[in-house]
C-alpha positions, 0 to 999 in steps of 0.5 A, a space after each residue: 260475299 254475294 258477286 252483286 255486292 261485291 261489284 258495288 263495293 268494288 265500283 264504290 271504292 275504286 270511284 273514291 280512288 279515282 276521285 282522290 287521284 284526280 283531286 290530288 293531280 289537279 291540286 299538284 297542277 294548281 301549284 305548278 301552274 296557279 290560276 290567274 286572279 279572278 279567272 272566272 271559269 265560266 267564261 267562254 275563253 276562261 280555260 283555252 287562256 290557261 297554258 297548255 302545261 294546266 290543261 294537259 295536268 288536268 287531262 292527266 288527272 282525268 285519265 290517271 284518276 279513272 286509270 287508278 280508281 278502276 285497277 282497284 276496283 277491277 282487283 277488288 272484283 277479279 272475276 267481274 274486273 271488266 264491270 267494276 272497271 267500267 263502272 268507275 270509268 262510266 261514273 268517272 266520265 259522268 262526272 267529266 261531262 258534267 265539268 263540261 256542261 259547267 264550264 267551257 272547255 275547248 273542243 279538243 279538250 273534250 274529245 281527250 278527256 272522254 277517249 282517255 277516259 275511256 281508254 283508261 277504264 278499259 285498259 285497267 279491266 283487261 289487265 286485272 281480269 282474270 288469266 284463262 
């Protein structure tokens, strides 16, 4: 397989893995901590009113999801393990910060969920990459 699409093989399934992951951990936090009747999340205040055990499930999904979704990719893509994984995290984050656009969420919320991405896609490149 040509090293080009290889890479995009990679980052399209780890993306899927991630949005899975993070489908799955989300949906465990709704059942721990179900949201209220009739919360409307695009009110302003809608997210900080949920308690701390929700929003850190959401958090984990976030980082979890891109952690999972780029080690699969960069495994896929050993050689290119960093790009793969940084292509999941980039797609991953994209996608979070378009949550944000949609829906309020508290500023320190905000600033986790990008460093946790972040973190998470670099971390899973540096430990599926290749040893010298």
């Amino acid at each position: 397989m040509p090293p080009a699409l290889r890479t995009v093989v990679a980052a399209v399934v780890g993306t899927v893995v991630a949005l899975v992951l993070i489908g799955v951990i989300e949906a465990v936090g709704e059942r721990v901590y179900p949201p209220p009747a009739g919360l409307d999340f695009r009110a302003p205040d809608a997210i900080a009113s949920l308690p701390g055990g929700a929003l850190a499930f959401v958090l984990a999904a976030w980082i979890g999801g891109t952690l999972g979704g780029a080690l699969v990719a960069a495994r896929i893509d050993r050689p290119r393990a960093v790009t793969a994984a940084a292509i999941v995290g980039a797609l991953v984050l994209a996608a979070t910060v378009l949550n944000f656009t949609l829906i309020p969420h508290p500023a320190w919320m905000i600033v986790a969920g990008i460093a946790g991405i972040v973190a998470a896609a670099y971390a899973a490149g540096r430990l599926a990459r290749p040893r010298e």
